[in-house]
PATIVEX-82969 format. One line per 2 residues: number of its first residue (from 1); their letters; for each residue x, y, z of C-alpha. Coordinates in steps of 0.25 Angstrom, whole numbers. Example, Ala and Ser with C-alpha at 12.3 -4.5 7.8 and 13.67 -1.06 7.14 Angstrom:
2
1	AS	49 -18 31 | 55 -4 29
***
This chain:
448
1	XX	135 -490 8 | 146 -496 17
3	XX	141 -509 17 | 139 -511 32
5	XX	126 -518 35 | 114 -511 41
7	XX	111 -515 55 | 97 -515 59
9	XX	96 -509 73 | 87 -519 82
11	XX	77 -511 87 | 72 -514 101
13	XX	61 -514 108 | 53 -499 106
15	XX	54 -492 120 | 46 -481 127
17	XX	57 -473 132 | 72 -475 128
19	XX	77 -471 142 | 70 -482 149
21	XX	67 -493 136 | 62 -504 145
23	XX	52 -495 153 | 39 -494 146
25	XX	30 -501 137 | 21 -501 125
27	XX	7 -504 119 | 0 -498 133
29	XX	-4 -486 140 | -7 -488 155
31	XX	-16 -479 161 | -16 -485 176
33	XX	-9 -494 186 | -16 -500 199
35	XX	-6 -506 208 | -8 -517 221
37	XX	3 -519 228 | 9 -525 240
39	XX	23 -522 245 | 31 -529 256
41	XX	42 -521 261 | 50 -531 269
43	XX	50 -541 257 | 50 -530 245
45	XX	39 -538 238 | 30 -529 229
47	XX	16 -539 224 | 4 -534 218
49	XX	-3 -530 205 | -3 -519 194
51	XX	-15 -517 186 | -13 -509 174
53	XX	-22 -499 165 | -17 -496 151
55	XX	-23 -495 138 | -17 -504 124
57	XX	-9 -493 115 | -7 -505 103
59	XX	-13 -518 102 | -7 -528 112
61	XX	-3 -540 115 | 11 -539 124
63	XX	15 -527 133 | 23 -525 144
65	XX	24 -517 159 | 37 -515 166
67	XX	37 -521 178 | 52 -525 185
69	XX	57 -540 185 | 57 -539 200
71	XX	41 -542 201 | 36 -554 195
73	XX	21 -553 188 | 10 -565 192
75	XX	0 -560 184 | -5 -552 173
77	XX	-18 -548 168 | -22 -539 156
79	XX	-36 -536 156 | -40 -546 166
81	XX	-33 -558 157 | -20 -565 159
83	XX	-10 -561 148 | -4 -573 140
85	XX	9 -569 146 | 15 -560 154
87	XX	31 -562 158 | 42 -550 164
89	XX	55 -547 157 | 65 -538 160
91	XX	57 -528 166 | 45 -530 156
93	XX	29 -538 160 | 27 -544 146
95	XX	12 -546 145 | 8 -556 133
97	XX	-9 -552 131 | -19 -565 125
99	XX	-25 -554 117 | -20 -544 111
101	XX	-27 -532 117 | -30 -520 105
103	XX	-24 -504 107 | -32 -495 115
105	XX	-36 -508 123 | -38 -505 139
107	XX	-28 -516 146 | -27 -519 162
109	XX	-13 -527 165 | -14 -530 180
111	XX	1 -537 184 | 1 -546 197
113	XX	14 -545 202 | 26 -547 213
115	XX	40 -546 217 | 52 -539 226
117	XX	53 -524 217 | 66 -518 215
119	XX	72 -506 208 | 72 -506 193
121	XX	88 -505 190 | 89 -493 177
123	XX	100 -483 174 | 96 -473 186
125	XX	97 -484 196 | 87 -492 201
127	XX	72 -486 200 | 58 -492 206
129	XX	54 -499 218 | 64 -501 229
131	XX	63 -505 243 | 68 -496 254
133	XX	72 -498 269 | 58 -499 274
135	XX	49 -498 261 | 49 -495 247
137	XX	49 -483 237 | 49 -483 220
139	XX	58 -474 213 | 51 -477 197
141	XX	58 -467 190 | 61 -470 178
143	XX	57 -485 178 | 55 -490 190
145	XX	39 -493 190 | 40 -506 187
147	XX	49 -509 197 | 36 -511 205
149	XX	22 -512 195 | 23 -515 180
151	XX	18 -503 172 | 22 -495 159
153	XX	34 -489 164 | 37 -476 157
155	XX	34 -461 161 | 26 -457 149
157	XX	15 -470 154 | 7 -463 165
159	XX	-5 -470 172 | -14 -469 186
161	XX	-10 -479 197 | -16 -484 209
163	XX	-6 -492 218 | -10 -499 231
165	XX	0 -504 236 | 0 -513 250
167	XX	13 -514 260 | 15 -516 275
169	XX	7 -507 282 | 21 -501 290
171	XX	24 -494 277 | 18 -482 270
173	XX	15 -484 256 | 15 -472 246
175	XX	10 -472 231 | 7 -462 221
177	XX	-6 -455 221 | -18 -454 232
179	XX	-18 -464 242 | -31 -469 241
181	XX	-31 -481 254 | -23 -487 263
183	XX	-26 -498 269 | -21 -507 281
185	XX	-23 -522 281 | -14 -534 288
187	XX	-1 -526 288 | -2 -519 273
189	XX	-7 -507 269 | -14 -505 256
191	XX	-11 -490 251 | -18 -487 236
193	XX	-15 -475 230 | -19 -468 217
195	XX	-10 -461 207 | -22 -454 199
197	XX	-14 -445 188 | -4 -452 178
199	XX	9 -456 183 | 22 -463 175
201	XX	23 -476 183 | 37 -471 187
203	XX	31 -460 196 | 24 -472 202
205	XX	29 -473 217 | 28 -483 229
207	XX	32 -477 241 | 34 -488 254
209	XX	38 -485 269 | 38 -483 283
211	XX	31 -470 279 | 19 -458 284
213	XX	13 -448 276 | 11 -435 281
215	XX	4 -423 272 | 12 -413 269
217	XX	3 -402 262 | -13 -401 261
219	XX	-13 -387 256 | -13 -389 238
221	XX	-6 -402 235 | -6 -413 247
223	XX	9 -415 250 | 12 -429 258
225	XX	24 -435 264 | 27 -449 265
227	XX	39 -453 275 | 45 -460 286
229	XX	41 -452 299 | 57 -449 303
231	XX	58 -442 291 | 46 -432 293
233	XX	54 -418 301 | 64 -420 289
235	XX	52 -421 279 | 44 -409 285
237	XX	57 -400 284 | 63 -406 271
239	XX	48 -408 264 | 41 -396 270
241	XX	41 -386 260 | 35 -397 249
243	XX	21 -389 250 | 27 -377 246
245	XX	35 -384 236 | 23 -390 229
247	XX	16 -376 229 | 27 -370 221
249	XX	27 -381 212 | 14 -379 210
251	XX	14 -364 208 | 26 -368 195
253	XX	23 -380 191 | 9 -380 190
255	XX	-2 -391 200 | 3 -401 207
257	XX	1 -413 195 | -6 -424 206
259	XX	-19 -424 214 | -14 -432 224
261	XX	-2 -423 230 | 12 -426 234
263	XX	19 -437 241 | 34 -436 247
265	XX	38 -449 251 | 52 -450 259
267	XX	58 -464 261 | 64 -469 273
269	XX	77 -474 266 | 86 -460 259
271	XX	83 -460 243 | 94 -454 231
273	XX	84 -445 227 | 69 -443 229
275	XX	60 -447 217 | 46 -443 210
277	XX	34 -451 210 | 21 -445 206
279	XX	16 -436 218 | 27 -443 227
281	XX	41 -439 230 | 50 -449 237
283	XX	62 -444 246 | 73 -453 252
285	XX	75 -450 269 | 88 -443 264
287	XX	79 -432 257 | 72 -428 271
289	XX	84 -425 281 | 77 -412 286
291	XX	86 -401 279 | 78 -398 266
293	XX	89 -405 258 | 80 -411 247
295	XX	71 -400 245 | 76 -398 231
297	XX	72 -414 228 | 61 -412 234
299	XX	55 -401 226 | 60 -409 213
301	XX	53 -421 217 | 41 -412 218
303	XX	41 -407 205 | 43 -419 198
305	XX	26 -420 201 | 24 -411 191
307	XX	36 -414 181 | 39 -429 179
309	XX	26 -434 186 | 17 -426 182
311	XX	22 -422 167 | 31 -434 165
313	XX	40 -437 155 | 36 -445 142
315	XX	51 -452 141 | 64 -452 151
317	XX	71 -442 141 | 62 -431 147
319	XX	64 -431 161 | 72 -417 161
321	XX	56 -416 161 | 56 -420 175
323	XX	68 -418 183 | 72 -405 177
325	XX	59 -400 180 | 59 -405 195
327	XX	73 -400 195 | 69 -386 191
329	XX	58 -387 202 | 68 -388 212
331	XX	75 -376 208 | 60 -370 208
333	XX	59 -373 223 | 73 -368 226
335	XX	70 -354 220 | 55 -354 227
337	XX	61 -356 241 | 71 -344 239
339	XX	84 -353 239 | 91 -355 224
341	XX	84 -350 211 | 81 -360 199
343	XX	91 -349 193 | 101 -353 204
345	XX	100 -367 203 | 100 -366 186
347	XX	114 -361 187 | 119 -370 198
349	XX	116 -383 189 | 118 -375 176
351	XX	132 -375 182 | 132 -391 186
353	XX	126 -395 172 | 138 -386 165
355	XX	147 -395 173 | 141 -409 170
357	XX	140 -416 159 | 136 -410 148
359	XX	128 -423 140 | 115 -424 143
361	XX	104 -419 135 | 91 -416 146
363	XX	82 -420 136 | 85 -433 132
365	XX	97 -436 144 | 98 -452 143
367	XX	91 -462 151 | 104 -463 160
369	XX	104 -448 163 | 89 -444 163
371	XX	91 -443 179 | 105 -436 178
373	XX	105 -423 186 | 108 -416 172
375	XX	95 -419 169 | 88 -412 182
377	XX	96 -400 182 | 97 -398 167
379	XX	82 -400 166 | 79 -389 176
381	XX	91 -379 168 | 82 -382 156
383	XX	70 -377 163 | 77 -367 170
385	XX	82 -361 156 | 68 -360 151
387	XX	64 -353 163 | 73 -342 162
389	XX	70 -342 144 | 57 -340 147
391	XX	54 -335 160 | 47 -338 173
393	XX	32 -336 168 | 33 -346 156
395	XX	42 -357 163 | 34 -359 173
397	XX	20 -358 165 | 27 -368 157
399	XX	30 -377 167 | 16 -376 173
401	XX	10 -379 158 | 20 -391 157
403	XX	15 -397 171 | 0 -395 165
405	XX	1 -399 152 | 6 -411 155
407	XX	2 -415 168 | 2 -430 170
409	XX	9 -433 156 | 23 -436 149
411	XX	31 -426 142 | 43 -423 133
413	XX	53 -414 133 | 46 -407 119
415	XX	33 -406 128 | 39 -397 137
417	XX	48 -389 127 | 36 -387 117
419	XX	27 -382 130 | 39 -371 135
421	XX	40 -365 120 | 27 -359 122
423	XX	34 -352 134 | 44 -345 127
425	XX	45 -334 119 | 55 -340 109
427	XX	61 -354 106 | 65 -362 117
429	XX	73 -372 109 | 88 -367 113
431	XX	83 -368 126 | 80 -383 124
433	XX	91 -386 114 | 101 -381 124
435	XX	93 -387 139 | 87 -401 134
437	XX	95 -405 122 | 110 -404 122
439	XX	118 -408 132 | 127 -396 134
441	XX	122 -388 146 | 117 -374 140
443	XX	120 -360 146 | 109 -356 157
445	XX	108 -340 155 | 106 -341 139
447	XX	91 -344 143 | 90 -333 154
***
């Protein structure tokens, strides 16, 4: 014994998810969210209301939504009665109930709310609802919901949504799911729109501008394009081989995961990079400059319907889950259209990694490096690798088992290893030991 004194570690409060500890929250499961809304463009001034579903998982008598500082609540109801308290802090609706309401307890939490929205500031720059030239878009990943609606912000917490949103009737107004009216009333126009299967509220998107929407596809899954009218020669060349695109993905990935079909929505203002949102892609100006220049971007933001969308991650930690399996589609595409094979590509950025930095570990890369670039092409090696140990047949009847098994849930890493050892013929750990779990980039051929 040295004599040293024991320090009692101060334990904070319990979080959801370690890469993101603020986002989230406990003692309720929602299973819905209706939205009415009205959006000013010229003043940036969101105002409505959020009527929420969820069911008690513990007694309760205090929760919490997220919901940004920038919007300030007027009104809160629980069950049709005004809580004892509700204040926002740092990011947080604290809601005080009368009565304490038993678990397994139905609960409707409907928010009256206002305010100029604003990006949320995090370690990837700044996420959620921003205004653009002529309009305004949301970019929620990975926190960035309650930017514009409070919600149970965390990718493993799906639920349905209706959103009706009004705005000045100059400007197009895109949600997710089936537009079911539109209607023009004394300069607005009401759009609701119905996201039927279960979506993280991250994948939630609004989607504002001087903007027409043309069909793309009517044969198989119904393909539309929503964009300023300058940009549509450029989108018909740059775009044009989407249908052909989504039958492939089909044919390897299994059925396209959403009855409603596909939504590619480009902004009049250029974007860094395009973005996912359930059954909508969104694509800066800069991405539709008539030479075919993003096609690889577009076919990743394809495939994210099925892998991130569709079959979502449970915590951040996974999303090698996601964009190395978007990744990988694009090398698909590549190799269907005759140009470089997935081999090809494999050894190009086998190459890159082996001259990077060797200290990320794909499974579990850190909350500042979960959108590194190691992570999309590392991710894509890893399934590449599997591919070629155990062979064309398996790895893609695997792939359409993942999508299936789990269409509209969250996953793990575990969930996807334990499904692909029923693939193989022996033990795929040294395969996983070596791709998901040290950071040193392994050799490519030992799996061949």
């Amino acid at each position: 014994m040295t004599g040293r004194k024991r320090v009692a570690k101060k334990s904070g409060p319990p979080v959801i998810d370690p890469y993101l500890p603020e986002a989230g929250n406990f003692g309720y499961r929602v299973s819905r969210y209706e939205l009415e809304l009205e959006y000013k463009v010229a003043i940036n001034r969101l105002a409505g209301s959020a009527t929420i579903t969820a069911v008690t998982l513990a007694e309760l008598k205090t929760f919490t939504l997220d919901l940004s500082n920038a919007l300030a609540v007027s009104k809160v109801t629980v069950n049709g009665k005004r809580p004892s308290q509700f204040r926002s802090q740092a990011g947080k609706l604290h809601i005080t109930l009368g009565e304490r309401l038993p678990a397994g307890a139905a609960m409707t939490v409907t928010v009256r709310y206002g305010g100029t929205p604003r990006p949320i500031r995090s370690h990837w720059g700044a996420v959620g609802f921003e205004e653009l030239t002529e309009g305004a878009l949301v970019a929620g990943q990975p926190n960035g919901a309650a930017s514009w609606f409070p919600c149970d912000d965390h990718p493993s917490a799906k639920a349905s949504f209706r959103i009706q949103i009004s705005t000045e009737t100059v400007y197009f107004a895109v949600a997710n799911g089936k537009l079911l009216s539109r209607r023009a009333r004394a300069g607005m126009t009401t759009w609701i729109y119905e996201q039927a299967e279960p979506t993280s509220t991250y994948l939630v998107t609004l989607q504002i501008g001087v903007y027409e929407r043309h069909r793309m596809s009517k044969n198989g899954v119904e393909i539309f394009s929503v964009l300023p009218d300058r940009l549509r020669a450029d989108f018909e060349h740059d775009f044009g081989r989407q249908p052909q695109m989504m039958k492939l993905f089909e044919k390897l990935f299994g059925p396209y995961p959403l009855a409603t079909g596909y939504t590619v929505v480009v902004t009049d203002d250029d974007l860094e990079i395009p973005l996912e949102a359930q059954g909508i892609s969104i694509f800066g100006a800069n991405h539709c400059g008539g030479q075919r220049s993003s096609e690889r971007l577009i076919a990743h933001e394809l495939a994210h319907q099925w892998f991130g969308n569709s079959v979502t991650a449970q915590r951040w930690r996974h999303i090698w889950l996601h964009e190395g399996f978007a990744c990988y589609a694009e090398w698909l595409w590549s190799e269907h259209c005759g140009e470089r094979t997935a081999h090809q590509w494999a050894l190009h950025y086998h190459q890159r990694l082996k001259n990077s930095a060797q200290n990320l570990v794909l499974a579990d890369p850190g909350p500042r490096d979960m959108f590194d670039d190691r992570v999309y092409k590392r991710g894509a090696l890893t399934l590449h690798a599997l591919r070629m140990r155990i062979g064309d047949a398996s790895f893609f009847a695997l792939l359409q088992e993942w999508t299936t098994r789990y269409r509209h849930g969250t996953v793990v890493t575990d969930d996807f290893t334990g499904m692909a050892a029923h693939y193989a013929e022996d033990s795929l750990r040294p395969l996983w030991d070596a791709w998901l779990y040290s950071p040193k980039v392994p050799s490519l051929d030992v799996w061949a």
